[in-house]
C-alpha positions in Angstrom: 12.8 78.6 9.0 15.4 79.6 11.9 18.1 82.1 10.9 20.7 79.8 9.6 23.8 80.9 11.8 21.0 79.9 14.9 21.0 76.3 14.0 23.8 74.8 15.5 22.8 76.4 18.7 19.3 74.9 18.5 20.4 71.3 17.4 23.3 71.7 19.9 21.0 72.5 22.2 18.8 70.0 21.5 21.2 67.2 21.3 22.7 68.0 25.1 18.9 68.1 26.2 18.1 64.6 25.0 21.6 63.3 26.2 20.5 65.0 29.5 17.1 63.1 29.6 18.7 59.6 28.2 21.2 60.3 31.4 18.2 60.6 33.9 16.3 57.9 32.6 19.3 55.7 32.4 20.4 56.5 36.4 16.8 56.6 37.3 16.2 52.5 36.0 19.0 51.2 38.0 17.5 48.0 39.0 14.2 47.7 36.7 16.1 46.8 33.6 15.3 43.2 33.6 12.5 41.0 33.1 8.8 42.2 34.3 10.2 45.6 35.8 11.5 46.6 32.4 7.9 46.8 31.6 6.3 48.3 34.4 9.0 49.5 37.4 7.5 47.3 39.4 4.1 48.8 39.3 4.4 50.8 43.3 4.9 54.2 41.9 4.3 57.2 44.1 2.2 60.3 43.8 4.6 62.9 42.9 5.9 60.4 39.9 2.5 59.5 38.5 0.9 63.0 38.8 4.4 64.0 36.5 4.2 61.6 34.3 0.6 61.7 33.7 1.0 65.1 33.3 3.9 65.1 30.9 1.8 62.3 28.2 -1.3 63.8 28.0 0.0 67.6 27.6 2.4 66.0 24.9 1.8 66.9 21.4 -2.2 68.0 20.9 -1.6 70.6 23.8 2.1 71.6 22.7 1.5 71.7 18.9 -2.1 71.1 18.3 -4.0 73.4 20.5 -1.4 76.1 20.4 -2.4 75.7 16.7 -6.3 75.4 17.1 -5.4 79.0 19.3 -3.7 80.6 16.3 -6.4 79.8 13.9 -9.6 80.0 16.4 -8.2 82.2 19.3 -10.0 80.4 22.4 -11.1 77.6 20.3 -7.4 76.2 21.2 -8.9 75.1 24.7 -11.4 72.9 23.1 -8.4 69.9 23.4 -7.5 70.8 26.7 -11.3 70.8 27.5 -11.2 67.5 26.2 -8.0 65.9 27.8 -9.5 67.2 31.1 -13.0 65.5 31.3 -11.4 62.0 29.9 -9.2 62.2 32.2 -11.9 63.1 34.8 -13.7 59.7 33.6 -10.7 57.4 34.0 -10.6 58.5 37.8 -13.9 56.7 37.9 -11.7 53.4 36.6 -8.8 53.4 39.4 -10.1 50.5 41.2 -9.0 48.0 39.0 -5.5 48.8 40.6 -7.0 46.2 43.2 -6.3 43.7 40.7 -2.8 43.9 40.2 -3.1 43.8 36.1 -1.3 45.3 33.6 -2.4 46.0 30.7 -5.6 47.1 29.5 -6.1 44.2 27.7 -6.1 42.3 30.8 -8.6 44.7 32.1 -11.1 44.2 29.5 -11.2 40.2 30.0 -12.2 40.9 33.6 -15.0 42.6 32.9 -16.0 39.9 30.2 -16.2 37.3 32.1 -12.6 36.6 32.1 -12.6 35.7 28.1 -9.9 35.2 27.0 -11.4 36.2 23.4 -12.1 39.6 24.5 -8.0 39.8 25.8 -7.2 38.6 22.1 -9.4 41.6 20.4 -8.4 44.0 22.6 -4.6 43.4 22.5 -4.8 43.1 19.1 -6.2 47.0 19.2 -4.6 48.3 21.6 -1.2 47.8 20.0 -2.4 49.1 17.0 -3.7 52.3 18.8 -0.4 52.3 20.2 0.9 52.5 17.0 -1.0 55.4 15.7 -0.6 57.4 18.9 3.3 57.0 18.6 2.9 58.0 15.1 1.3 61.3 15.9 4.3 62.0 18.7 6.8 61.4 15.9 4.4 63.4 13.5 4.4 66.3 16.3 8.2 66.3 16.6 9.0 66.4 13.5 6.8 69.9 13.2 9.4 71.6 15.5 12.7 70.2 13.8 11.3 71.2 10.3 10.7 74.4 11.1 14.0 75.7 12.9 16.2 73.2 10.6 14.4 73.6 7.0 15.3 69.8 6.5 12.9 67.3 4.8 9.9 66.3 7.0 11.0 62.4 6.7 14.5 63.3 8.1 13.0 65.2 11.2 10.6 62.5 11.5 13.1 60.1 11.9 15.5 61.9 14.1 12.2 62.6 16.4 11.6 58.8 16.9 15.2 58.1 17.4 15.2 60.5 19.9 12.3 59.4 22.3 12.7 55.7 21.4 16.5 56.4 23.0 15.7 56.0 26.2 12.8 53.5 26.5 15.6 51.6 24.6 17.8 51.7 27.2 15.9 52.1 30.8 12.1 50.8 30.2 9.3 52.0 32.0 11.5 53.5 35.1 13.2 55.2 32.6 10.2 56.7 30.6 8.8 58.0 34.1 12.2 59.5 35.6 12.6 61.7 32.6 9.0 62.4 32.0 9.0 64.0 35.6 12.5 66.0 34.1 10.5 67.1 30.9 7.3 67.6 33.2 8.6 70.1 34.8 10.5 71.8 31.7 6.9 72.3 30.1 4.9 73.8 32.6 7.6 76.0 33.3 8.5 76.9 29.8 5.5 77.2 29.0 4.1 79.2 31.1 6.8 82.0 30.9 6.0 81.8 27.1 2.2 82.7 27.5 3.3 85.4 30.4 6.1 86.9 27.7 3.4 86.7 24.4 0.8 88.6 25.8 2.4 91.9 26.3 4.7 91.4 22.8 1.3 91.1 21.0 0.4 94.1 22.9 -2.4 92.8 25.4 -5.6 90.9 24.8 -7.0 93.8 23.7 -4.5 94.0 20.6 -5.2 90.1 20.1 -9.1 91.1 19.7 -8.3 93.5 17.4 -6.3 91.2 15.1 -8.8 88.5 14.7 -11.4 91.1 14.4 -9.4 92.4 11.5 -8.9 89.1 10.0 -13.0 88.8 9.8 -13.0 86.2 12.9 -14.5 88.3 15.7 -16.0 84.5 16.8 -12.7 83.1 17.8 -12.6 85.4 21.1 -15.8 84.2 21.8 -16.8 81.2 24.3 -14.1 78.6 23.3 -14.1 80.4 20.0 -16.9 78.5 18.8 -18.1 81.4 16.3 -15.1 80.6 14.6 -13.9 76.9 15.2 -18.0 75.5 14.8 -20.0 74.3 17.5 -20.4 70.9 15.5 -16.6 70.8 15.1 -16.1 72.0 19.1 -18.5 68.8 20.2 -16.6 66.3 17.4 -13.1 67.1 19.1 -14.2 66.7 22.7 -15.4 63.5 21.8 -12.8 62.6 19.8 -10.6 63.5 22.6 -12.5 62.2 25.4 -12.3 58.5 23.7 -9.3 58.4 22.6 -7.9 59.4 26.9 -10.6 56.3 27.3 -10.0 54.4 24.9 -5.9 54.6 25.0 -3.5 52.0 27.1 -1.2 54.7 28.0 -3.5 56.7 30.6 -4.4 53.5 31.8 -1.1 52.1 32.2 -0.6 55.2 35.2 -3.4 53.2 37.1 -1.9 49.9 37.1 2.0 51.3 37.6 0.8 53.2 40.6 1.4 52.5 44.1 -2.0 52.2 45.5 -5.6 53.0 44.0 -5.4 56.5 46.6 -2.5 57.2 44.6 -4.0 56.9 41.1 -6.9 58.8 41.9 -5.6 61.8 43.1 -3.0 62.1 40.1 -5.8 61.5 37.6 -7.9 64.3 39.3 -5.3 66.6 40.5 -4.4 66.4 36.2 -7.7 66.5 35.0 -8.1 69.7 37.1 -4.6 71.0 36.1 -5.0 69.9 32.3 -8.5 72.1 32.3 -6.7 75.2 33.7 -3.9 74.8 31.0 -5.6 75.0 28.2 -6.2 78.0 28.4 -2.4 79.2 28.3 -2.2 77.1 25.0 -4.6 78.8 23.6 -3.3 82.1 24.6 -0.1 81.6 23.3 -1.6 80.8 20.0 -3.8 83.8 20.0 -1.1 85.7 20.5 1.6 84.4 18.0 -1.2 85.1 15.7 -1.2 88.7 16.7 2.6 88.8 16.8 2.7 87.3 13.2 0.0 89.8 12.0 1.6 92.7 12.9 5.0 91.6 11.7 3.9 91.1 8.0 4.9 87.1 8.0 2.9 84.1 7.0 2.8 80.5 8.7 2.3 77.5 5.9 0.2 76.0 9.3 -0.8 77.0 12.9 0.8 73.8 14.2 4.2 76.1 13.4 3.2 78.7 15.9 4.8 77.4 18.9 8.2 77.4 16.6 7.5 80.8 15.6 7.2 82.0 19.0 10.6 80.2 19.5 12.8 81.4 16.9 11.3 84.8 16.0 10.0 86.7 18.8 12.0 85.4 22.2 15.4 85.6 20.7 17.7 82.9 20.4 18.4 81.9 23.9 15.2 82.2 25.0 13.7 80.1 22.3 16.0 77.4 22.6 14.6 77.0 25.8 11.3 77.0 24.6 12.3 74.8 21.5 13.0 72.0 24.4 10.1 72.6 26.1 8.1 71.8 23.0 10.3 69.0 22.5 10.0 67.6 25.7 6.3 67.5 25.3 6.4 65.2 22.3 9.1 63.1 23.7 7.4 62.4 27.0 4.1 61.4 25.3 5.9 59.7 22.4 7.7 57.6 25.0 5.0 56.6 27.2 3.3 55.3 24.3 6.2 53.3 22.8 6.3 51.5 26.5 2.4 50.8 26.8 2.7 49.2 23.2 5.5 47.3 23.7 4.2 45.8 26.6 0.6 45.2 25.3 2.3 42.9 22.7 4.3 41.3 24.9 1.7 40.3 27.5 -1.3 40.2 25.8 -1.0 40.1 21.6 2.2 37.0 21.8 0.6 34.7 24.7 -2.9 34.8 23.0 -1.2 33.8 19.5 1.4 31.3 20.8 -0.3 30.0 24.2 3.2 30.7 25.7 4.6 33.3 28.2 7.8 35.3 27.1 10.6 33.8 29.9 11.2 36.2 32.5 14.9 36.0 31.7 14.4 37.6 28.0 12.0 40.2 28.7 14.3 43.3 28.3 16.2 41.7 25.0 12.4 40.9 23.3 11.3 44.4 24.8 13.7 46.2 23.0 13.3 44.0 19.6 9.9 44.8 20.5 10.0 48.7 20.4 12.2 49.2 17.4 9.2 47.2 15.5 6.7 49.4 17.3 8.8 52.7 16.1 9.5 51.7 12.9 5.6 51.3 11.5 4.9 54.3 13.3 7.5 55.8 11.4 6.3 54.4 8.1 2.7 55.8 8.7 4.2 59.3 9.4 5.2 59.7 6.0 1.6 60.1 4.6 0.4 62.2 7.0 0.7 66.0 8.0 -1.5 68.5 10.4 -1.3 67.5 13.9 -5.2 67.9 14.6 -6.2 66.9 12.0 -4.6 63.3 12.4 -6.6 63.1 15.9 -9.2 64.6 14.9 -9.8 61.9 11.4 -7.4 59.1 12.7 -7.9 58.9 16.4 -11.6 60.0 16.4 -12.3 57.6 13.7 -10.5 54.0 15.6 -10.6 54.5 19.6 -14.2 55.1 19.9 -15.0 51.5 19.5 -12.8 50.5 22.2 -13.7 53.4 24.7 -16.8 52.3 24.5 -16.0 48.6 25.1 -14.3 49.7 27.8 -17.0 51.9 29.2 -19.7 49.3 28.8 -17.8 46.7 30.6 -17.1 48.8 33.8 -20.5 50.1 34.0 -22.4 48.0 32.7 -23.0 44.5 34.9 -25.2 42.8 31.7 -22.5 43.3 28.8 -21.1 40.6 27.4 -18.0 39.2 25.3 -20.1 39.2 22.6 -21.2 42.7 22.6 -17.5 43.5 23.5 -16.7 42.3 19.9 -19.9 44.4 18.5 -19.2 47.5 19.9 -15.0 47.1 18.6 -15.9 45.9 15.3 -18.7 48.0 14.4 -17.0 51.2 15.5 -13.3 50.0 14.1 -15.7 48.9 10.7 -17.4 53.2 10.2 -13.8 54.3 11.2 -12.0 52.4 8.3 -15.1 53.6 5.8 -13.8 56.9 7.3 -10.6 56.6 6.6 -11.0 54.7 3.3 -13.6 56.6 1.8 -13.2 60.1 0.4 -16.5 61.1 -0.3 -18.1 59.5 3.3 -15.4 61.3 5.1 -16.6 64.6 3.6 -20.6 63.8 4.5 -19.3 62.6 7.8 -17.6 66.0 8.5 -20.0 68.1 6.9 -22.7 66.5 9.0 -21.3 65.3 12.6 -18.1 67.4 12.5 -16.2 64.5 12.5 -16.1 60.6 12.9 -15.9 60.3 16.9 -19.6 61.1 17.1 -21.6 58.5 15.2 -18.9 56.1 15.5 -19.7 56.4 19.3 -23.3 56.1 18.8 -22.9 53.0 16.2 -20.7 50.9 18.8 -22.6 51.9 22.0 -25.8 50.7 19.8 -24.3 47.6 18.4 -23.0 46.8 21.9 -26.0 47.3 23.8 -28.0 45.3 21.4 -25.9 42.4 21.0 -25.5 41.7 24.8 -29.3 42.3 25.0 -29.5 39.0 22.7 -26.6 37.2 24.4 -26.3 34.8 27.7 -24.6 37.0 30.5 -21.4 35.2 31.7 -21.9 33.8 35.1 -18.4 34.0 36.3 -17.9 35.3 39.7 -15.1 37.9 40.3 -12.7 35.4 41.3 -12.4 33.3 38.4 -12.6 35.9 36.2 -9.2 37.3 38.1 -7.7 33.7 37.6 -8.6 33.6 34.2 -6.8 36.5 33.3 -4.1 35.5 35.2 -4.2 31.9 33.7 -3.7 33.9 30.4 -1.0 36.4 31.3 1.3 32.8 32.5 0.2 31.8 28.7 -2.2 29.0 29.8 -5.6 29.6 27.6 -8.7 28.9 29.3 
């Protein structure tokens, strides 16, 4: 915990911070408050905006809390999650011509690869809110890490201040709003966290002090090739693929596609990121390594490595410094945290509510059932924050365990000409199905670790099979491209067909 006579000036200073944000996102959504724009800012966003908010949701908390943590535990092993964020990334470039298509949610996108079926929109809204749900829950999760370390307060207290905080201004501005202060909080965390890595590594005492303290500490390994004498090869190739999938298999990436001005535009952010997110991981892992180092040679102890960011904060940089670097953290969690609440929000209203009801939301009360919408969304991710704790370990079990399913859906469908709705619903129920045993099941967890490293492997392998197969068995559809477009279309304006 933060000296106590700091803590005003942290929460002071993280209280302007977020008012500062909330101001920009508020200004920023002048005119895409209401109806359809709330949702998606009128989808002709430039470059410059995407590549920023891109950039701010998928550094967000696995880079800021999680890999910095995989760094202080496994030195270069913290840039197996960048590693990963960069080559999903890499194969969602390979999806930016759906922009062509005008849609909106990823939902939408999956029935026009089906065939247009509108029971492949219903599955897939259905899971892609509930992903929603679990990413927000692991932004709030994240957050709360930072609050409970400087504050000393009870976990469920930062929790709920964290989702408060990045729920704020969705609240108010929508989609515009989320963007405008992503590319604010963008910019705070490459720059903050940059000066934290250059700072760290002569306070530790160089790299060749950071070698010597793992060396010390009987993990030589962890300054090895992406650490992988200390963090597992088997354990390296289960969070790649947990991580790849889950950029896939997550609404949020895609929603930069659809939002984005042109497909030219969405391209070159998702590459120009991938290429960026590959290059940072390395500075997260570095600044693990050396809060390590730092912590080593000071005597103290961390209860977890997802506190070394914090510690870096409040006990080597001073407190001015750290308060800037406190926000930075912050700001990573918030930008992510928000860009998920907004993807969810409008999955349910555009996909999950006209497939139950056969009814479109009016245009009129867009905003008002957004915002009932999101304090739903927030408040079960909030619930489901309570029973759980280490950062990497929630993507690693949770997301690694339910998003294969749907990558591979996804991937199958854009690939694959001869896949069908059928094997749509094989490969998301047979991957959801081993993910809940996962989850569900102490002792098949354990095996599943112990053998595969984690979930994200098999379950890939058990709905790419069961996909495969079924749509091997099943009539292809014989829609052409244009009535597949029309029927999602026809089901966006809540007519089933």
């Amino acid at each position: 915990m933060l000296d106590p006579k700091y803590i005003p000036l942290f929460l002071g200073g993280f209280i302007a911070w977020m008012a500062f944000v909330i101001g920009v996102g508020f200004f920023g959504s002048r005119g895409n408050r209401n109806g359809e724009k709330f949702l998606t800012g009128g989808s002709d966003m430039s470059l410059f905006l995407i590549f920023c908010t891109l950039g701010a949701t998928i550094i967000g908390t696995g880079s800021s809390i999680g890999a910095i943590g995989d760094g202080f535990n496994h030195g270069w092993g913290g840039a197996i999650f960048g590693l990963g964020s960069a080559l999903g990334l890499l194969v969602l470039s390979s999806f930016v011509s759906i922009r062509r298509k005008n849609f909106i949610t990823m939902s939408e996108e999956a029935q026009y690869y089906y065939g247009g079926d509108r029971r492949v929109r219903q599955l897939m809204g259905f899971m892609m809110f509930v992903i929603e749900i679990i990413w927000i829950g692991n932004h709030v999760n994240g957050g709360s890490k930072y609050l409970s370390y400087v504050l000393g307060i009870d976990p469920a207290w930062c929790k709920l201040i964290t989702v408060c905080g990045f729920g704020a201004y969705v609240f108010i501005g929508g989609y515009v709003a989320v963007v405008k202060a992503d590319v604010i909080q963008f910019c705070a965390i490459i720059g903050g966290f940059t000066f934290i890595a250059i700072k760290a590594l002569p306070l530790a005492g160089g790299y060749g002090a950071i070698s010597q303290a793992f060396a010390a500490a009987g993990r030589p390994g962890a300054m090895g090739f992406y650490g992988l004498g200390s963090y597992g090869t088997l354990a390296a190739v289960a969070l790649v693929f947990s991580t790849v999938m889950g950029v896939v298999g997550t609404p949020t990436y895609r929603t930069r596609i659809y939002t984005s001005r042109d497909e030219k535009v969405a391209r070159r952010a998702f590459l120009g990121q991938s290429g960026m997110m590959f290059l940072w991981s390395f500075v997260t892992a570095l600044i693990g390594m050396s809060a390590y180092t730092i912590m080593a040679h000071n005597g103290h102890t961390l209860e977890s490595g997802d506190y070394a960011f914090s510690y870096m904060a409040t006990h080597v940089l001073g407190p001015a410094i750290g308060l800037m670097f406190l926000i930075c953290g912050m700001s990573a969690t918030m930008s992510s945290g928000g860009s998920d609440a907004i993807s969810g929000v409008t999955i349910l209203l555009t996909d999950v509510i006209p497939s139950l009801t056969g009814k479109r939301i009016a245009e009129r009360n867009y905003a008002l059932a957004s915002r009932i919408a999101l304090i739903a969304a927030l408040a079960i991710a909030f619930v489901i924050t309570l029973f759980v704790g280490d950062v990497i370990a929630y993507f690693q079990k949770v997301v690694g365990s339910l998003l294969p399913g749907v990558g591979v859906t996804m991937l199958l469908g854009r690939f694959w000409r001869r896949a069908t709705w059928q094997g749509a619903y094989a490969s998301v129920l047979s991957g959801t199905l081993f993910g809940l045993a996962v989850l569900l099941v102490p002792s098949f967890a354990d095996w599943v670790r112990f053998t595969f490293g984690g979930p994200a492997i098999p379950s890939t392998a058990i709905a790419l099979a069961a996909g495969v197969a079924v749509a091997l068995l099943t009539p292809r559809s014989a829609a052409s491209d244009e009535e597949r477009t029309a029927a999602v279309f026809a089901a966006r304006n809540g007519n089933v067909v």
